[in-house]
VOVOMI-580787 format. One record per residue (C-alpha): residue in one letter; x, y, z; residue number from 1. Coordinates in nm, 2 decimals. Example, Ala and Ser with C-alpha at 12.3 -4.5 7.8 and 13.67 -1.06 7.14 Angstrom:
<sites>
<site "a",<1.23,-0.45,0.78>,1>
<site "s",<1.37,-0.11,0.71>,2>
</sites>
This chain:
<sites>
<site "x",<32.70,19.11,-1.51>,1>
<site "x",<32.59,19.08,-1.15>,2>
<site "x",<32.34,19.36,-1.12>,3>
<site "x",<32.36,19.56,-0.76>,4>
<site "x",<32.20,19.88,-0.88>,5>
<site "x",<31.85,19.80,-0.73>,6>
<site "x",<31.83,20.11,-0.55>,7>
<site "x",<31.87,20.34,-0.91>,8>
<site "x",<31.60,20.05,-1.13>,9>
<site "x",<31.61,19.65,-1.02>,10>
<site "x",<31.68,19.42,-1.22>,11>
<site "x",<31.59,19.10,-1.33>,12>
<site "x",<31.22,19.17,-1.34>,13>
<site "x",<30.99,18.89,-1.15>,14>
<site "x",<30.90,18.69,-1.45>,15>
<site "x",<30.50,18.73,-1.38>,16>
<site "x",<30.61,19.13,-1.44>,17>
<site "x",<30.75,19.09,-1.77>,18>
<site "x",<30.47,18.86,-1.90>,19>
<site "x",<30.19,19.08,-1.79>,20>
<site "x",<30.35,19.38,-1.97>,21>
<site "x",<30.36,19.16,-2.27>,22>
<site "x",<30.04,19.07,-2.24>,23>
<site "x",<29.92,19.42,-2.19>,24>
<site "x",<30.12,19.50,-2.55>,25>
<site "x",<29.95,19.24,-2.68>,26>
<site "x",<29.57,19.25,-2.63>,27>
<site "x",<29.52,19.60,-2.39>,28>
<site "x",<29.56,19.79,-2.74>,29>
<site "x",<29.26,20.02,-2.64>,30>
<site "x",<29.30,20.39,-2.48>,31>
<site "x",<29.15,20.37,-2.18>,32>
<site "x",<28.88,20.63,-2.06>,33>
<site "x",<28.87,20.77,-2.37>,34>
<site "x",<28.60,20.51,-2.62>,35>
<site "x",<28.30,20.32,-2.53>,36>
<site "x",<28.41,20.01,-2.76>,37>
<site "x",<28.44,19.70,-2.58>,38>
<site "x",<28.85,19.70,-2.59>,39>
<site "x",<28.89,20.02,-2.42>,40>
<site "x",<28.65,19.92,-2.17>,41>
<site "x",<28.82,19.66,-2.08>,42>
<site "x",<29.16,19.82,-2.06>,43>
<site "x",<29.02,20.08,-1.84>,44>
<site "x",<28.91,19.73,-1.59>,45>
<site "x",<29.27,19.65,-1.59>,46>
<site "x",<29.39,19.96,-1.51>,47>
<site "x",<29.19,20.04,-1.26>,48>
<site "x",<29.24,19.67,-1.08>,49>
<site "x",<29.57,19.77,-1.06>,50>
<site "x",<29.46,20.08,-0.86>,51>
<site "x",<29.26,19.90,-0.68>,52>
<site "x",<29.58,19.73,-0.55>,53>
<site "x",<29.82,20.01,-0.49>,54>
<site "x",<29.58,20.13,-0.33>,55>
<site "x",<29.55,19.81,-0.09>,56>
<site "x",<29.90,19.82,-0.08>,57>
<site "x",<29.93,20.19,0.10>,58>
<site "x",<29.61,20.19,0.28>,59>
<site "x",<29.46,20.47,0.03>,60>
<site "x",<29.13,20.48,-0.21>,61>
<site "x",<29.14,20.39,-0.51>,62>
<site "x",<29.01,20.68,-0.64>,63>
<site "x",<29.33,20.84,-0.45>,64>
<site "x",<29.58,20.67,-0.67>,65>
<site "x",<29.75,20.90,-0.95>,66>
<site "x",<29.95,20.68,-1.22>,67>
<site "x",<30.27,20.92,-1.29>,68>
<site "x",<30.61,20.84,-1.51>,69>
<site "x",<30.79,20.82,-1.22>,70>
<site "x",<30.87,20.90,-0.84>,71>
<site "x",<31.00,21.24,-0.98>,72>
<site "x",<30.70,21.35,-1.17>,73>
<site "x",<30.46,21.22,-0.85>,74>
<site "x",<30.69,21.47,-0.63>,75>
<site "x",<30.62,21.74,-0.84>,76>
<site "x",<30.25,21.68,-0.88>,77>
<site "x",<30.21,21.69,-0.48>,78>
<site "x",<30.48,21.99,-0.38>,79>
<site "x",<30.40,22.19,-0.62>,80>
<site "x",<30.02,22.14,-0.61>,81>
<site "x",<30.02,22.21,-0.25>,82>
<site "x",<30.26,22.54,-0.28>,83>
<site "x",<30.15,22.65,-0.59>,84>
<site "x",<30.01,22.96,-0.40>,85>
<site "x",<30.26,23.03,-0.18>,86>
<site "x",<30.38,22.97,0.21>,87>
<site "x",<30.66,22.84,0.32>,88>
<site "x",<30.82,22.47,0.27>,89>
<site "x",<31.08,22.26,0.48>,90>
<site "x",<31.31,21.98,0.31>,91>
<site "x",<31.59,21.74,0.50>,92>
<site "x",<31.97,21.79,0.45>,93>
<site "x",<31.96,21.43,0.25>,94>
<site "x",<31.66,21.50,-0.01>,95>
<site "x",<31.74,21.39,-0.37>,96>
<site "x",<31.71,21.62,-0.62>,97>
<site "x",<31.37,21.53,-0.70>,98>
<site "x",<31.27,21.67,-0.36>,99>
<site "x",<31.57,21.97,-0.34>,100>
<site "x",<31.51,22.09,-0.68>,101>
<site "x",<31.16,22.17,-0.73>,102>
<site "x",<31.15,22.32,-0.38>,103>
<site "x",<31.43,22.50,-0.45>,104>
<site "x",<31.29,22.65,-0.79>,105>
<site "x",<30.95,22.73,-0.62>,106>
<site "x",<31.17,22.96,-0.37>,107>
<site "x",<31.38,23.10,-0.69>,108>
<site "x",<31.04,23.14,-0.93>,109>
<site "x",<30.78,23.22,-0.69>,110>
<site "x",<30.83,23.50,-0.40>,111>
<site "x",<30.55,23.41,-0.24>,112>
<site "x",<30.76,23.07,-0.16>,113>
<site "x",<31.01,23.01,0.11>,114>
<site "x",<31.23,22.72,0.13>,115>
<site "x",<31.43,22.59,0.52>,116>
<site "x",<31.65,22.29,0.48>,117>
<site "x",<31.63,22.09,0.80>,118>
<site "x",<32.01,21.95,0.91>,119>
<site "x",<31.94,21.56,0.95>,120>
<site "x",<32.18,21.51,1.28>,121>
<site "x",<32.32,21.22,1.46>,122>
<site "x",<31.95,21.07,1.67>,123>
<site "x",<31.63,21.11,1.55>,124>
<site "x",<31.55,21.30,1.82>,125>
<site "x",<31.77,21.57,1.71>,126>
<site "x",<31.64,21.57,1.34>,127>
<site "x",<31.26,21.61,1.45>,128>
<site "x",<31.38,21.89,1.71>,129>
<site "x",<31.55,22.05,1.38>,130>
<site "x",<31.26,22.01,1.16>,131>
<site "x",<31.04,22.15,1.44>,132>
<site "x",<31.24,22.46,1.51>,133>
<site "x",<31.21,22.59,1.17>,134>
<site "x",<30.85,22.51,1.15>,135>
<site "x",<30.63,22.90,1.08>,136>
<site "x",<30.32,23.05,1.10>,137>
<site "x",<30.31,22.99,0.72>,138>
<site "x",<30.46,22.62,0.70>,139>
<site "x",<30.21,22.48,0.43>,140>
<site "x",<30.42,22.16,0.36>,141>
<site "x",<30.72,21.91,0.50>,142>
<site "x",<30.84,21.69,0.19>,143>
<site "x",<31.09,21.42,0.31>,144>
<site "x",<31.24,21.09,0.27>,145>
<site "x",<31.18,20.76,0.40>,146>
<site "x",<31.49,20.63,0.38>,147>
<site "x",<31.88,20.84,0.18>,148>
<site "x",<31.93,20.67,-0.16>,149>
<site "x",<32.29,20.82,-0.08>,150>
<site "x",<32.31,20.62,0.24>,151>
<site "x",<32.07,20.43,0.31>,152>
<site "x",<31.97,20.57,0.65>,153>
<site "x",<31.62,20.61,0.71>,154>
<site "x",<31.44,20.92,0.85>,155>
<site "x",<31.25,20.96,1.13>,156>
<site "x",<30.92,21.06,0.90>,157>
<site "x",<30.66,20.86,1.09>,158>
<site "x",<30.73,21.09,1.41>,159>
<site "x",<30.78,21.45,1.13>,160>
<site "x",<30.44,21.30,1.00>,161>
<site "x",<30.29,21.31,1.37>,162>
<site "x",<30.41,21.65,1.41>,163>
<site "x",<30.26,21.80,1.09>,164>
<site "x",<29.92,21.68,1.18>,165>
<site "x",<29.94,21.79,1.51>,166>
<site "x",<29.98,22.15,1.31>,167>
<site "x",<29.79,22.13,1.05>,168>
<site "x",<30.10,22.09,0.78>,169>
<site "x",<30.11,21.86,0.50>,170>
<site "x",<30.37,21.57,0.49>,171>
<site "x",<30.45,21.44,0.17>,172>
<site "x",<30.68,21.15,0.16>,173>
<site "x",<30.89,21.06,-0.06>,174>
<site "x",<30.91,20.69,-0.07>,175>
<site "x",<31.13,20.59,-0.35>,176>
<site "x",<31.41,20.38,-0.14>,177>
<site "x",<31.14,20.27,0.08>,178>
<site "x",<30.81,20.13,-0.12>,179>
<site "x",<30.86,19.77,-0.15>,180>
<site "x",<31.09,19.66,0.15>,181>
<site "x",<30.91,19.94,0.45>,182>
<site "x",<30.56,19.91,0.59>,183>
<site "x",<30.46,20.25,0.45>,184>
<site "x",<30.12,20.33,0.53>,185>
<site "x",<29.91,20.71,0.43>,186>
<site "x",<29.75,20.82,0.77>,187>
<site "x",<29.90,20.94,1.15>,188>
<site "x",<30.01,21.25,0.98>,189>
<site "x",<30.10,21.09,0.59>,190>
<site "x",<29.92,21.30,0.31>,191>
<site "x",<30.09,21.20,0.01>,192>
<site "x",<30.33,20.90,-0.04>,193>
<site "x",<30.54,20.89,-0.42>,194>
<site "x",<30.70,20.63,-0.50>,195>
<site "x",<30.90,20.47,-0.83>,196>
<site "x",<30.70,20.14,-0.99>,197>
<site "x",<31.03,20.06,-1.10>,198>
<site "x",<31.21,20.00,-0.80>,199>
<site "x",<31.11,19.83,-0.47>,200>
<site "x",<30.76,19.74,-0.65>,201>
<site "x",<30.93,19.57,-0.90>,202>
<site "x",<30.77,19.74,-1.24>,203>
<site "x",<30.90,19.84,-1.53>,204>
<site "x",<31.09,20.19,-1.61>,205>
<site "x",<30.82,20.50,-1.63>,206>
<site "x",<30.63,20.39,-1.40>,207>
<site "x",<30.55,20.61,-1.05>,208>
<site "x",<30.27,20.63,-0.85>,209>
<site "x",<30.09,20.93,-0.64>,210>
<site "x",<29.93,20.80,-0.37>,211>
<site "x",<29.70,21.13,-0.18>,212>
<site "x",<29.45,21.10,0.16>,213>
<site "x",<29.26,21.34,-0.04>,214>
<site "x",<29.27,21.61,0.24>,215>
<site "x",<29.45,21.83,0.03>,216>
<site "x",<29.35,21.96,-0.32>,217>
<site "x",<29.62,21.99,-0.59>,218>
<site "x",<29.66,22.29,-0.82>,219>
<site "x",<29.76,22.10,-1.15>,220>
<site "x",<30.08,22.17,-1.30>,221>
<site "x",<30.00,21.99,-1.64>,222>
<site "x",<29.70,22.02,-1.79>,223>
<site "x",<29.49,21.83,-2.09>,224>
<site "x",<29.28,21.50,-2.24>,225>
<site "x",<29.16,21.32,-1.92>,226>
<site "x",<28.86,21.13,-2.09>,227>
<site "x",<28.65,21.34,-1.84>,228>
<site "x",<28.44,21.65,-1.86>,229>
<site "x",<28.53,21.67,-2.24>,230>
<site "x",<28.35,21.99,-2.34>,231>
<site "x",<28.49,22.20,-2.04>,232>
<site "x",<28.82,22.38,-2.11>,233>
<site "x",<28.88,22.35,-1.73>,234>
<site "x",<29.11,22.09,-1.64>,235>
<site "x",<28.86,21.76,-1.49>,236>
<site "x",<28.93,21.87,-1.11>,237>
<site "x",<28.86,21.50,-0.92>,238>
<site "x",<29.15,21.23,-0.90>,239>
<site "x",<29.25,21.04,-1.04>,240>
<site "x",<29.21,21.22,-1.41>,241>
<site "x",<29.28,21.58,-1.30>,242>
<site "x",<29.66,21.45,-1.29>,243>
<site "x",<29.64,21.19,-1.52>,244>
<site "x",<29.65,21.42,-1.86>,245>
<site "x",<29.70,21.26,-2.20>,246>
<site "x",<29.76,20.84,-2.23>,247>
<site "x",<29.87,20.69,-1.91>,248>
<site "x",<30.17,20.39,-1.95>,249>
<site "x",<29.89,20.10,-2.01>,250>
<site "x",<30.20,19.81,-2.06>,251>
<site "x",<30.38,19.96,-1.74>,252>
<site "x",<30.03,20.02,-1.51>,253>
<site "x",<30.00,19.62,-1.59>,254>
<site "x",<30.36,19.56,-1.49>,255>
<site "x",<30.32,19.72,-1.17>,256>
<site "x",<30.01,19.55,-1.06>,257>
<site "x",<30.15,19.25,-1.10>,258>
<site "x",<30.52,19.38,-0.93>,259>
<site "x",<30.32,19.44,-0.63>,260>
<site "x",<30.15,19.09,-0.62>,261>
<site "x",<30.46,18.96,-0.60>,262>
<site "x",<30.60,19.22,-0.34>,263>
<site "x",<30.28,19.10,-0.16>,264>
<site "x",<30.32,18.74,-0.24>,265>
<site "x",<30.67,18.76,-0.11>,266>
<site "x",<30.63,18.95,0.20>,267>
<site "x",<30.78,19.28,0.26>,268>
<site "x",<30.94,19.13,0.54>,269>
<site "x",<31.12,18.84,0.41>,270>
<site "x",<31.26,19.10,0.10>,271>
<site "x",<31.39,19.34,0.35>,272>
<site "x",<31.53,19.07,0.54>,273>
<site "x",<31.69,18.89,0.29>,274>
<site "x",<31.84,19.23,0.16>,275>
<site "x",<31.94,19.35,0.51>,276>
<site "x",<32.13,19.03,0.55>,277>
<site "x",<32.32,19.10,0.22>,278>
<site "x",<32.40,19.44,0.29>,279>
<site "x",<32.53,19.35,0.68>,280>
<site "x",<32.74,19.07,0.50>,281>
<site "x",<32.92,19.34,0.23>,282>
<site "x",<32.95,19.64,0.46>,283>
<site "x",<33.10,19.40,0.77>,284>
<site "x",<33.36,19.24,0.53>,285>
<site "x",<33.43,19.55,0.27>,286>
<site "x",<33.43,19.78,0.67>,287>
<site "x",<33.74,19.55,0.76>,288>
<site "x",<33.94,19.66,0.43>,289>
<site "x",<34.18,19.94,0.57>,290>
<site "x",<34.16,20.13,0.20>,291>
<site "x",<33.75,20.18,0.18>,292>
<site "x",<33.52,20.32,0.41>,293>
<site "x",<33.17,20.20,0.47>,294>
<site "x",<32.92,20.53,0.54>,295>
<site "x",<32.71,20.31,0.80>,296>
<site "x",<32.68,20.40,1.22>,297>
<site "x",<32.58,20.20,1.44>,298>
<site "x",<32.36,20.34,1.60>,299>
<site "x",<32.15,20.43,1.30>,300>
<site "x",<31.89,20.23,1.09>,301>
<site "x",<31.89,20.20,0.73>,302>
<site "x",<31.72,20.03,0.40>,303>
<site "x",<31.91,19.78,0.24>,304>
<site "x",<32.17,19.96,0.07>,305>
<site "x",<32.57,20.05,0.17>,306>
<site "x",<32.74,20.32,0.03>,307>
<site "x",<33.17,20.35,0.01>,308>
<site "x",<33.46,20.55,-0.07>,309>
<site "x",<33.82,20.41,-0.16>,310>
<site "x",<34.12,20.64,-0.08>,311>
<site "x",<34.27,20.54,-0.35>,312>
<site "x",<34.02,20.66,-0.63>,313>
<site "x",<33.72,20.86,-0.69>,314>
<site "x",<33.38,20.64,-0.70>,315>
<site "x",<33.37,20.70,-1.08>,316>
<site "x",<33.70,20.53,-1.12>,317>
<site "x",<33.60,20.27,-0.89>,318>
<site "x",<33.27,20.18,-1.06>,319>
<site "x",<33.40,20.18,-1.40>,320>
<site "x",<33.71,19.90,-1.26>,321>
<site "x",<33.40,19.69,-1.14>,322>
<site "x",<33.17,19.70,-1.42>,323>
<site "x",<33.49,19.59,-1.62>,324>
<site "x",<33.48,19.27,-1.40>,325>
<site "x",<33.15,19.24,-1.40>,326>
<site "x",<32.92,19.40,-1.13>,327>
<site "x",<32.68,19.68,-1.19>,328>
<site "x",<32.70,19.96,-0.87>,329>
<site "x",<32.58,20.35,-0.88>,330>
<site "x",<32.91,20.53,-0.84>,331>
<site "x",<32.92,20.96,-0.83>,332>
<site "x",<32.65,21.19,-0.67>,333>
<site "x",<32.30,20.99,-0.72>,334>
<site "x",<32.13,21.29,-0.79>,335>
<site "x",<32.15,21.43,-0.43>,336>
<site "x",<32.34,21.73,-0.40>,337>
<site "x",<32.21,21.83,-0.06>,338>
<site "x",<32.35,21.47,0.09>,339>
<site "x",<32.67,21.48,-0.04>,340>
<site "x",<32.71,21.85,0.07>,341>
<site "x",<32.61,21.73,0.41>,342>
<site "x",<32.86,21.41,0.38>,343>
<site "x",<33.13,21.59,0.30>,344>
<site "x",<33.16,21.37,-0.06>,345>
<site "x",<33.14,21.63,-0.32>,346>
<site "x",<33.46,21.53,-0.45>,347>
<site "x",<33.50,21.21,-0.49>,348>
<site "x",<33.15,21.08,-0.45>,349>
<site "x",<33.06,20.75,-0.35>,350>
<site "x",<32.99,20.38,-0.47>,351>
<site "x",<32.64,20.25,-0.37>,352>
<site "x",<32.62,19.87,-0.36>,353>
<site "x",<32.22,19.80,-0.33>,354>
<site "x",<32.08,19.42,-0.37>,355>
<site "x",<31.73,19.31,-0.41>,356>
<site "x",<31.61,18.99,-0.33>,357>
<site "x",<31.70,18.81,-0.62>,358>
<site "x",<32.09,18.86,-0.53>,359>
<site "x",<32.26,18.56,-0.37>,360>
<site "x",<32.54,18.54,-0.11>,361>
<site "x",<32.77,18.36,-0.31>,362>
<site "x",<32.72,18.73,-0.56>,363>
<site "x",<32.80,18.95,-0.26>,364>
<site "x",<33.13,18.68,-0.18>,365>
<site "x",<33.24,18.74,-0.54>,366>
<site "x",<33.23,19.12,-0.55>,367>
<site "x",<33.41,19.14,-0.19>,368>
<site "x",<33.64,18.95,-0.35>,369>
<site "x",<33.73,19.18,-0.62>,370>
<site "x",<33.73,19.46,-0.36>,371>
<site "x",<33.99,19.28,-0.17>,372>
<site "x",<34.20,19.28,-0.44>,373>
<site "x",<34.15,19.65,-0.52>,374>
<site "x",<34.26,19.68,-0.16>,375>
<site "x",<34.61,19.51,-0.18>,376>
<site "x",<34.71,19.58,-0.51>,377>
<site "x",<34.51,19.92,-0.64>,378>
<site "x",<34.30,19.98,-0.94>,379>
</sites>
């Protein structure tokens, strides 16, 4: 199988990833935070080296960093933390349910909560005019995107970010197809940054990171164990713990530390580059077939993934004929109702092809190959 579902969970795993996640298994058997014996010491010093590097990693403290399950539960931690008592909230037309759906049931569950959907247009200019015009006296919070797991387009959130702290609003980003292959940094405006482990910082699955500037406090939404203040039935209220109830993923923490010393090791640059040239190479060839349609302009930017319809199918078809022949793509809705609305794709959906930087040329040539086919004769 020729994997090119990076952008859902990549795969292969840098082999320094898997064997530290063994390792971890092996000998980090103790509960961190919560004994004095010498194992869960030292568990809790591995953990926290790995915070100690996220935190390098986005700029932030390490007493900043929040280990979460995944970019999902980090999203809910900071928009729901920030709104828990109320004020008004404004998402983009392209947000992934992880972003749409708890903002949405904040505005459904709480009536103290309003929610604005901001229309992402044709320039950035335009998109930061639409966020601004919706802006109130009683905006509390912008959550956004770095870059559309839908399309790969990426939002104009560094100047959104400028605006909010120009007005005292907090921007949390939402950094899930951009961690890993961006230059995503907290400060100019950048409160909270979430992001997957699993994706663009190479970890393994249930792995997510809150990453806070600590100007603003959270409400908690889950409460519990934190190894701190023990004989206190109020929740520990200091990061990381406060949000870091019950047994944090020790064998996944590892992974990740050691996905982003390779991420590091690598260069952002060179990955993004490498992937970039990839996905220029499938959307230019897989553009020129007169039966599929590559969702790229020109005159936007985007992270290294291309998304396509074929006339002659629905994406679901299509995916299922590919992973018969062996390639692994995201075909249907990717969890993102708002973008397809806003593409005009409910029906039929669309096929994502994402690489990472372990995918070759010659594996790009082979599936345009198949796709040429598809074209001329059908599915």
């Amino acid at each position: 199988m020729i994997y090119f579902d990076n952008s859902a969970t990549t795969y292969p795993k840098p082999s320094a990833v898997l064997n530290r996640a063994e390792y971890a298994s092996r000998y980090l058997g103790g509960n961190p935070g919560r004994s004095g014996h010498k194992m869960s010491v030292r568990v809790a010093d591995e953990v926290y080296k790995v915070r100690e590097k996220v935190a390098d990693f986005f700029n932030a403290k390490p007493e900043n960093v929040v280990f979460t399950l995944n970019c999902t539960h980090a999203i809910n931690f900071a928009m729901k933390g920030v709104m828990q008592e109320g004020g008004h909230i404004i998402i983009s037309s392209l947000e992934h349910n992880a972003v749409s759906r708890p903002a949405f049931a904040l505005a459904q569950t709480n009536r103290n909560v309003s929610l604005s959907v901001a229309k992402v247009a044709d320039r950035n200019e335009k998109t930061v005019s639409n966020f601004k015009s919706l802006i109130r006296k009683n905006t509390k919070c912008i959550c956004m995107m770095a870059a559309s797991n839908v399309t790969g387009e990426i939002l104009p959130f560094n100047e959104i970010a400028a605006v909010c702290k120009k007005k005292g609003i907090c921007f949390i980003l939402d950094a899930a197809q951009g961690a890993g292959v961006m230059d995503i940094k907290l400060g100019e405006g950048i409160n909270f940054i979430c992001c997957a482990g699993h994706k663009g910082l190479y970890g393994l699955s249930g792995t997510g990171v809150l990453i806070s500037d600590g100007k603003y406090p959270l409400s908690t939404i889950i409460e519990g164990g934190t190894g701190a203040t023990s004989l206190e039935l109020k929740q520990t209220d200091f990061l990381p713990e406060q949000l870091e109830s019950g047994t944090i993923n020790v064998p996944g923490i590892i992974s990740l530390g050691a996905g982003v010393d390779f991420v590091k090791k690598t260069g952002i640059n060179n990955i993004r580059r490498k992937e970039d040239r990839l996905c220029d190479m499938f959307a230019t060839q897989v553009g020129d077939l007169n039966n599929f349609t590559v969702i790229r302009e020109y005159n936007k930017k985007y992270a290294p993934l291309v998304s396509f319809s074929y006339k002659n199918a629905n994406s679901f078809e299509v995916t299922e004929y590919l992973s018969n022949r062996g390639f692994a793509l995201r075909g249907g809705f990717h969890c993102s109702a708002l973008a397809h609305k806003t593409l005009g794709t409910e029906e039929d959906g669309l096929t994502r092809f994402s690489p990472a930087v372990f995918n070759s040329e010659i594996e790009v040539k082979k599936l345009v190959t198949e796709l040429k086919k598809v074209n001329n004769i059908g599915i």
